[in-house]
C-alpha positions as CSV (number, residue, x, y, z in Angstrom):
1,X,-65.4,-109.3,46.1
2,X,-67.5,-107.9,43.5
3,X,-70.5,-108.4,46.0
4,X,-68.5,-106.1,48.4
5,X,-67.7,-103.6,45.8
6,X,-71.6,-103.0,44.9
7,X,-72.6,-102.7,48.4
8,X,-69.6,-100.6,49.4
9,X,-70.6,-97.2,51.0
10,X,-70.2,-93.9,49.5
11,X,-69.6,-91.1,51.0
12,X,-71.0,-87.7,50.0
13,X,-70.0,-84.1,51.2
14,X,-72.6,-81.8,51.1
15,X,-71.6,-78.8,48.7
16,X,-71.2,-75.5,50.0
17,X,-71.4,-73.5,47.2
18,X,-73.3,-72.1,43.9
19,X,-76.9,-74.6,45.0
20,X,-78.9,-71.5,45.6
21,X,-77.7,-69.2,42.9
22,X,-78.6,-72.6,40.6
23,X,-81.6,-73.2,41.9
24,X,-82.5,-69.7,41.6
25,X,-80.8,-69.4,37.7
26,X,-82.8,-72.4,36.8
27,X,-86.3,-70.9,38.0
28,X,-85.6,-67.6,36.0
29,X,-84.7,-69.5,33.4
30,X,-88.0,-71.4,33.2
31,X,-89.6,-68.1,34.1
32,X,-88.2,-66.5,30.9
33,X,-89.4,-69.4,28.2
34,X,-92.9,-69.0,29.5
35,X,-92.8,-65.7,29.3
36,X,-91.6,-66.3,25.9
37,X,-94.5,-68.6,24.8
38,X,-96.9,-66.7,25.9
39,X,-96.2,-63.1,25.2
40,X,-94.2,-63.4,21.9
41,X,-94.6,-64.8,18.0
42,X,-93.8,-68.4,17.3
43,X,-90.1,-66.9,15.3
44,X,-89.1,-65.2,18.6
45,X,-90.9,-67.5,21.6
46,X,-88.3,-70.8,19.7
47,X,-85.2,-69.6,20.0
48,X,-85.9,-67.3,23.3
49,X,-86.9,-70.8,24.6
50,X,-83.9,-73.0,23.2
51,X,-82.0,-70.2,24.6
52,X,-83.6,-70.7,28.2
53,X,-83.0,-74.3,27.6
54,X,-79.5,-74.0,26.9
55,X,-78.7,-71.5,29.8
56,X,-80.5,-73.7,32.2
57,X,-77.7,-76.4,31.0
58,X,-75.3,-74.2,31.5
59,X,-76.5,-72.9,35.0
60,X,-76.6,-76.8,35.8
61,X,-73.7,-77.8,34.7
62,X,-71.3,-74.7,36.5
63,X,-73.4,-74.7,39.6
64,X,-75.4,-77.8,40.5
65,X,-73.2,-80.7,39.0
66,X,-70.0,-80.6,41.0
67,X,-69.9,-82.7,44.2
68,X,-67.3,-84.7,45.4
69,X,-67.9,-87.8,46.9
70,X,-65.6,-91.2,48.8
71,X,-65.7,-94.8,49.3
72,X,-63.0,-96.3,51.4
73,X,-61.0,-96.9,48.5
74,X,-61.5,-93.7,46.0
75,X,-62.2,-89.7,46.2
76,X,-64.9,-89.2,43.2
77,X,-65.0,-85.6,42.1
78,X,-67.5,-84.5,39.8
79,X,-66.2,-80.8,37.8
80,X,-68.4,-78.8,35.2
81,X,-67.3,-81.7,32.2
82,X,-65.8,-84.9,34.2
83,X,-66.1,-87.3,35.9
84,X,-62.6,-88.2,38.3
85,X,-61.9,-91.3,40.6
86,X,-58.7,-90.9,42.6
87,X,-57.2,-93.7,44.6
88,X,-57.1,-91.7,48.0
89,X,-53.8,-94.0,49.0
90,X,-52.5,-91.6,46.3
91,X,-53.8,-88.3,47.7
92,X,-51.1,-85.9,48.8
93,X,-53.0,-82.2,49.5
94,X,-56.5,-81.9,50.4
95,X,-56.9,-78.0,51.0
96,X,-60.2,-76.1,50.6
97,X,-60.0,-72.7,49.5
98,X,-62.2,-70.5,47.3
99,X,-62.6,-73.8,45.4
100,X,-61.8,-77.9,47.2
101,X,-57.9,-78.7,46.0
102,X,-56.6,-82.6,45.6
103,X,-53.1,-83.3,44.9
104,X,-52.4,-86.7,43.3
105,X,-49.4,-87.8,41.3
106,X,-47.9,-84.7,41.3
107,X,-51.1,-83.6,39.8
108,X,-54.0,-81.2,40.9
109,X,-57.9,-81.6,40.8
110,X,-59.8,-78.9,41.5
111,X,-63.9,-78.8,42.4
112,X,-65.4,-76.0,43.1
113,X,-68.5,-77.5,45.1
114,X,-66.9,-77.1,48.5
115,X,-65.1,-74.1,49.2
116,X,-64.6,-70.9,52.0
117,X,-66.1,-67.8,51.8
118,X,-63.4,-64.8,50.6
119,X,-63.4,-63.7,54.4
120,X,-62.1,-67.1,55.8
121,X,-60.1,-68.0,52.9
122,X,-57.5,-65.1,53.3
123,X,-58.2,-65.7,57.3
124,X,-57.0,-69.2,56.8
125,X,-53.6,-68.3,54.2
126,X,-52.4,-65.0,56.4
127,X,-50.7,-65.2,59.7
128,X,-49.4,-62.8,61.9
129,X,-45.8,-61.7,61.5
130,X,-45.8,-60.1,65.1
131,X,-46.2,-57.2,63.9
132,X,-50.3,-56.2,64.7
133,X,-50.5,-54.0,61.4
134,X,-49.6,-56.2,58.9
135,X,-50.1,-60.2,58.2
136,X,-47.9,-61.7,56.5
137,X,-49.3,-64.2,53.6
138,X,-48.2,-67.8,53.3
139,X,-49.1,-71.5,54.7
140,X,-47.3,-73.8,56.9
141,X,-45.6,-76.4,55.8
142,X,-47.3,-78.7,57.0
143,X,-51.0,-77.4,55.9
144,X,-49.4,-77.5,52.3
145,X,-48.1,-81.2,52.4
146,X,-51.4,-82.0,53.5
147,X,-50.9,-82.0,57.4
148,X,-50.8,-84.1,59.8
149,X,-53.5,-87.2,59.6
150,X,-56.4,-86.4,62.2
151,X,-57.8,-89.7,62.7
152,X,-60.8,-88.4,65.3
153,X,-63.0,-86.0,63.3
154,X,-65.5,-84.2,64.9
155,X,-68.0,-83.1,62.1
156,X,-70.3,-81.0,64.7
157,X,-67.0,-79.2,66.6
158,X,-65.7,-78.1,62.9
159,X,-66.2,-75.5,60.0
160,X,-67.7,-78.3,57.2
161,X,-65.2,-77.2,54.9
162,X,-61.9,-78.1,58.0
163,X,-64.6,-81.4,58.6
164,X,-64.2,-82.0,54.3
165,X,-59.8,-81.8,54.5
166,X,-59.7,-83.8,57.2
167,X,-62.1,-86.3,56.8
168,X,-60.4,-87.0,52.9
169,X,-57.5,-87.3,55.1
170,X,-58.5,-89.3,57.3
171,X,-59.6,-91.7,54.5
172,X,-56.5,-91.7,52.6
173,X,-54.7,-92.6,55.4
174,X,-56.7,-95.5,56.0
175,X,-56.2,-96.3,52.5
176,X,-52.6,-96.5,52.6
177,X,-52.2,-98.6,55.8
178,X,-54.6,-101.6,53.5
179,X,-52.4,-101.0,51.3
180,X,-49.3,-101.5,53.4
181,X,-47.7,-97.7,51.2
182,X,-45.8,-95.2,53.4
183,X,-47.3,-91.8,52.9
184,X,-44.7,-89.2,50.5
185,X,-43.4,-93.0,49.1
186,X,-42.8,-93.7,45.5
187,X,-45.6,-96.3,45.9
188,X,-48.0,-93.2,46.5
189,X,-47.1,-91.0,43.9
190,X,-47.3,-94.0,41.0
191,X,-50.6,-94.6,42.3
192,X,-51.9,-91.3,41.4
193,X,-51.2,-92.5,37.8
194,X,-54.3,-94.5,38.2
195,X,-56.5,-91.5,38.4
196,X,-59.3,-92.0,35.7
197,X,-60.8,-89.1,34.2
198,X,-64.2,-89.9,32.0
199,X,-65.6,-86.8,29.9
200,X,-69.3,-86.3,31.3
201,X,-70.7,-86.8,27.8
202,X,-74.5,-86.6,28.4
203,X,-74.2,-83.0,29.6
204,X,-70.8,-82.4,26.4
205,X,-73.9,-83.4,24.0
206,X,-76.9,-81.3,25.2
207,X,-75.3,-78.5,25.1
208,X,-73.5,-78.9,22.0
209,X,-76.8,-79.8,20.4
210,X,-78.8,-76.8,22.3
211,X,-76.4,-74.2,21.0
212,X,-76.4,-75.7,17.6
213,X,-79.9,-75.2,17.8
214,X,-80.4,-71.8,18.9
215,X,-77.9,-71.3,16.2
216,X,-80.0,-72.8,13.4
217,X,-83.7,-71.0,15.1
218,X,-82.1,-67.5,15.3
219,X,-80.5,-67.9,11.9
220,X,-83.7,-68.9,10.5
221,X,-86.0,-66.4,12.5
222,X,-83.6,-64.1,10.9
């Protein structure tokens, strides 16, 4: 079993938002500390460059972390400080908006790697109300219990982010019929209390220690 565990395939959806902008904030950000080591006196260029450092962790953290990720058994969902596994027997909603949306255990997790553009998000949450000057807001029932299971996905004949709902549909439905659990049971909601949530630390520390320290060089080039 553990053999099949550590050769079990993962899944990764490739994210649709913030990758350039991070790219891009990380390269002016290196840009800037050169400038500052070359141009300016040792009190200005070390702070100016534990600043870059520590807005380079920041652009990296809000920007290039988040992904989200599946196995056959669990959704992994990586936000700006976390690290969270979800059974996907125990996912309820799967809904991408300006930001990806899981319900699990009457809870919500919320990534922001995968999302719609403005234009298609209030596109997808208005419908026509028959009358042809005004939409009228709201979703189906349907699209907010999660909808109905696709099990045939087409990744080339869909928008990525419809591909991304229904393919972590498509998953969790698998998942329950392993499991033998009736989707909207009991059995699926107590499962979402199995959701494990681990602080990303590594990335809690450097920044905590790069802002202490561009505290502590201003203070002193002060």
């Amino acid at each position: 079993m553990a053999a099949d565990e550590e050769t079990e395939e993962i899944q990764r959806f490739r994210p649709t938002n913030g990758r350039f902008m991070g790219v891009l904030g990380l390269l002016l950000c290196a840009f800037v500390a050169v400038v500052f080591i070359l141009s300016e006196p040792a009190h200005v260029a070390v702070p100016g460059v534990v600043g870059c450092a520590l807005a380079a962790v920041f652009v990296w953290v809000v920007m290039l972390r988040p992904g989200v990720s599946a196995s056959t058994t669990d959704l992994y969902i990586k936000t700006l400080f976390s690290n969270v596994s979800i059974p996907l027997a125990s996912v309820e909603t799967v809904l991408v908006r300006r930001y990806l949306l899981v319900r699990s255990g009457g809870r919500r997790y919320i990534c922001p790697a995968i999302s719609r553009s403005l234009r298609k998000t209030v596109r997808n949450e208005m419908k026509w109300g028959g009358n042809p000057q005004m939409l009228t807001p709201g979703l189906s029932e349907e699209r907010l219990s999660g909808g109905t299971i696709q099990t045939e996905v087409d990744e080339h004949g869909l928008a990525y982010p419809d591909f991304v709902e229904q393919r972590i549909a498509h998953l969790a439905a698998g998942d329950r019929a392993r499991r033998g659990i009736e989707e909207r049971s009991e059995e699926e909601y107590e499962l979402g209390s199995q959701v494990v949530r681990r602080p990303a630390w590594l990335e809690i520390a450097v920044l905590t220690v790069l802002a202490i320290a561009f505290v502590a060089t201003v203070a002193l080039a002060g």
